[in-house]
C-alpha positions in Angstrom: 24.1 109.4 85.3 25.3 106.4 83.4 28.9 107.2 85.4 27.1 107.2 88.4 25.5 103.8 88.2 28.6 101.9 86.7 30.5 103.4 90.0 27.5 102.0 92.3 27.2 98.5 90.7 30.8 97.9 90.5 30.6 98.9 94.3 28.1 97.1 95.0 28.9 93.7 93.3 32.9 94.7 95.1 31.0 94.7 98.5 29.0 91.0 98.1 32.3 89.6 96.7 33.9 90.9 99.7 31.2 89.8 101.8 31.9 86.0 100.4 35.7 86.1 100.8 35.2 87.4 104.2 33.0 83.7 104.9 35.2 81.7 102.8 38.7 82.5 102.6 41.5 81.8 105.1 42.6 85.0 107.3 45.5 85.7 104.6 47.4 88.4 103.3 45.0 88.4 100.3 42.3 88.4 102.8 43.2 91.3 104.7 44.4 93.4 101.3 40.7 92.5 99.9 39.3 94.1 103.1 41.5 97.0 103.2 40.5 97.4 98.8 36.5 97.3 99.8 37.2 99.9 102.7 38.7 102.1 100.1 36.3 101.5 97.6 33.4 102.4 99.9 35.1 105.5 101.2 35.0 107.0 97.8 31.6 106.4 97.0 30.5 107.9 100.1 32.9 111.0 99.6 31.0 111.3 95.9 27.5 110.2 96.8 26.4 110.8 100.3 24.6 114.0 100.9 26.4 114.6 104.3 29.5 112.5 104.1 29.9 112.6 108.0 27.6 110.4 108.2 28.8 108.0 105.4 32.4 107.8 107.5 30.7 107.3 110.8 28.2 104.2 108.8 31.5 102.7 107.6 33.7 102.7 110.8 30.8 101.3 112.3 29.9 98.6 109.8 33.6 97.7 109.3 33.4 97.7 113.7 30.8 95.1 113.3 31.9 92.8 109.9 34.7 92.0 112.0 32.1 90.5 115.1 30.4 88.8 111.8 33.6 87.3 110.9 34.7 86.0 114.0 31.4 84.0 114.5 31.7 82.5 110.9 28.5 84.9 109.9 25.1 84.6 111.9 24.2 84.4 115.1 25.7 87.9 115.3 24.9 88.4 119.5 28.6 88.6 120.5 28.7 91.8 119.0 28.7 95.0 120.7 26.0 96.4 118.0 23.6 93.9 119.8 22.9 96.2 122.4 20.3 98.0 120.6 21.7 99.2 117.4 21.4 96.0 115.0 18.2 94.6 114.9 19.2 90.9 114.0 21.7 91.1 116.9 19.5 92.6 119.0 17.0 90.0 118.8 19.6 86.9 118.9 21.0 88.3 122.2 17.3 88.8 123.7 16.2 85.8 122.4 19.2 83.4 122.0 21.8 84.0 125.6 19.7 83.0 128.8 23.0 83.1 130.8 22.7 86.6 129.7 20.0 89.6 131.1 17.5 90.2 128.2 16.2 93.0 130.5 19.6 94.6 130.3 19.2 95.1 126.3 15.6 96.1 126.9 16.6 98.6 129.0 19.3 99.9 126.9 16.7 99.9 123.9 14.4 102.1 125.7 16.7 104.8 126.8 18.3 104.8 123.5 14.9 105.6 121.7 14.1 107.9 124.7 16.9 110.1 123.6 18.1 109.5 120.3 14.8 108.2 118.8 15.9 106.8 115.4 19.1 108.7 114.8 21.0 105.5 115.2 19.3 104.0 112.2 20.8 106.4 109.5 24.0 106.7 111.6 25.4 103.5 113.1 23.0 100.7 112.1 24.9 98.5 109.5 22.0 96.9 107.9 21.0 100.5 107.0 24.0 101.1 106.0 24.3 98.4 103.5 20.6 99.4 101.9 22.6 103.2 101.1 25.3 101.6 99.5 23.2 99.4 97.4 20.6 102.6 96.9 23.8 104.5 95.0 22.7 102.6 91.4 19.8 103.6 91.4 19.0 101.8 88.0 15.1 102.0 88.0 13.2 103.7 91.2 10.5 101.6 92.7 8.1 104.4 95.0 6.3 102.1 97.5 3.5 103.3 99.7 4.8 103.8 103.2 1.5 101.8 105.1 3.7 98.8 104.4 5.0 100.2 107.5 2.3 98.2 109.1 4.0 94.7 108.5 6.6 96.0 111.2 3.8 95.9 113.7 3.3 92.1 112.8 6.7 91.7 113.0 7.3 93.1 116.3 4.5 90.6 117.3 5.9 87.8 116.1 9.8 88.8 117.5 7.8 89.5 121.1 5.8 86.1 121.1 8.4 84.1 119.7 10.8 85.4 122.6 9.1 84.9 125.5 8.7 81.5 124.1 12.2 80.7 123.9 13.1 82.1 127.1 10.1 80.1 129.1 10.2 77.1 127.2 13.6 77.3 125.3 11.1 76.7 122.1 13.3 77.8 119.2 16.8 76.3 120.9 15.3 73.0 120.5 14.4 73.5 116.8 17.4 75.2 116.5 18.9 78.3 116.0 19.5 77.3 112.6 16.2 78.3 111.7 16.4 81.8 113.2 19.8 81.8 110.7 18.2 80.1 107.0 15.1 83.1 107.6 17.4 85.8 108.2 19.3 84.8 105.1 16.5 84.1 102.9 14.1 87.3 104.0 17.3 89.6 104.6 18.6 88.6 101.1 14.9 89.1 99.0 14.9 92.4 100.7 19.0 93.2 99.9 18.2 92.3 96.8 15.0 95.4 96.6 17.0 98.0 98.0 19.0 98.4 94.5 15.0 99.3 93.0 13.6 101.0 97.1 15.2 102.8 99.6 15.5 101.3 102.9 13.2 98.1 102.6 14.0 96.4 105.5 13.7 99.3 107.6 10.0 100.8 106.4 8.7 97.1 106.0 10.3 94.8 108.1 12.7 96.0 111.2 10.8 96.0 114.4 13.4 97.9 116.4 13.6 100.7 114.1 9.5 100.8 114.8 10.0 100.9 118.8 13.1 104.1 117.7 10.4 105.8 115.1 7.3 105.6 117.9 10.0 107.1 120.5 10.7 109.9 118.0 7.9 112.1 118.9 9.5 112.2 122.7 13.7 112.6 122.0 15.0 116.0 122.2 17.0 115.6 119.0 14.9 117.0 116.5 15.4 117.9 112.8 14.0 121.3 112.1 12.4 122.5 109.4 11.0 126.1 108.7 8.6 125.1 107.0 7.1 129.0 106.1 10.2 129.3 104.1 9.6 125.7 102.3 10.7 126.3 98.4 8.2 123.4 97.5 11.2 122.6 95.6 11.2 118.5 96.1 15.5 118.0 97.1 14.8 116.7 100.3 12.1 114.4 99.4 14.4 112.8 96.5 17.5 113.1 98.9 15.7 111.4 102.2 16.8 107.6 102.7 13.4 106.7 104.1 11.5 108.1 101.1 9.4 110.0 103.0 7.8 113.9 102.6 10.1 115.8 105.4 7.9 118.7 105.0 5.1 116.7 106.5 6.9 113.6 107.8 10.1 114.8 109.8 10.8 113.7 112.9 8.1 110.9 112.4 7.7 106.9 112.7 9.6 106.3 109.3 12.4 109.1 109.7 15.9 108.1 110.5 17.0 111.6 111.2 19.5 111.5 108.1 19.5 114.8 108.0 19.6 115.4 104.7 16.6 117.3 104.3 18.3 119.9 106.6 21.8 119.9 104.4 20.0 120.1 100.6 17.2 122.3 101.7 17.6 125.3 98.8 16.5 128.0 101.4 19.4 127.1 103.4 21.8 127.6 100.6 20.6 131.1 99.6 
């Protein structure tokens, strides 16, 4: 255990260093090695760590698809890239909100049929912000259980993303304040909850990500499903303690707060007999 969380804080406290350097630094051979070391780095820990490591690989190819759109745009507003269309919530928002030259009804529309049919697969499988709470969930130095009606702060948030939109796009009300303020409340709520997801699992996504609420609602209606037989249920509690989300699969799967990780499915005991 004690092996375990050196490998996850050294990885951890690797990946904000990187995260700096890739800000702050010129575009140098020292640059590109440090990017090539973190990539490394996180491969292993997802090769030792992740339940289904599939899913790790996909997560990093992904993430490292979209650090390099962060890059390019000096860090936030992250709307030029292609995650925006759905998959990261931040970018998601920033290109509804943020591009009137560009249709918001086109992302809206690509939202929906994405929930329609994958519900909220894309949360545990491409969505980098999820992907950065699983690396940071690998210490696990002290676990923090929190009660999953916090959920309900998404609803509010949803609200407030909705309002605050049609606001902007009617009256262009947060481009004259500035988009910096989008940026400083990203940094400063996204960072409070980085910081939690070395003690919780998933933060952002159970308490504050509204698009991963619109993906869990659509669950109940997209044809991928995780299946449990539940008559054969061990009652033995690995995929509770292996879910990202925290939830019960037994009685939660396919839910509002699962991401379809499918680890339940991959550490069920029954399976393995």
């Amino acid at each position: 255990m004690v092996k375990k969380q050196i490998i996850g804080i050294s990885s951890a406290c690797y990946f904000f260093l990187h995260a700096l350097c890739m800000l702050f630094m010129p575009h140098n051979i020292l640059f590109y090695s440090l990017f090539i070391g973190v990539f490394l780095a996180i491969a292993i820990l997802i090769a030792k760590f992740w339940v289904i490591p599939a899913r790790g690989f996909i997560q990093l190819i992904i993430f490292t698809f979209s650090e390099w759109a962060f890059v390019c745009n000096k860090g936030i507003p992250c709307s030029n890239c292609l995650l925006s269309f759905g998959i990261c919530p931040i970018g998601t928002i920033q290109r509804i909100a943020f591009i009137p030259s560009f249709p918001f009804y086109i992302v809206l529309f690509l939202v929906a049929v994405t929930g329609l049919i994958f519900g909220s697969l894309f949360c545990a499988w491409a969505c980098p912000v999820g992907f950065v709470q699983d690396i940071l969930q690998v210490p696990r130095l002290t676990k923090i259980k929190i009660d999953n009606k916090l959920n309900i702060i998404r609803y509010f948030i949803l609200v407030l993303v909705i309002v605050s939109t049609l606001l902007e796009l009617r009256f262009n009300f947060l481009t004259k304040k500035g988009i910096e303020i989008f940026q400083e409340t990203t940094i400063i709520v996204g960072g409070i909850f980085l910081i939690s997801a070395i003690f919780i699992k998933r933060p952002i996504c159970r308490i504050f990500c509204p698009l991963g609420l619109i993906y869990g609602k659509l669950n109940k209606v997209s044809p991928i499903k995780v299946v449990l037989d539940k008559e054969k249920c061990l009652a033995c509690g690995r995929c509770a303690k292996a879910c990202v989300s925290d939830i019960e699969p037994t009685t939660q799967v396919n839910q509002d707060l699962c991401v379809k990780c499918f680890n339940c499915l991959k550490i069920c005991n029954f399976r393995q007999k």
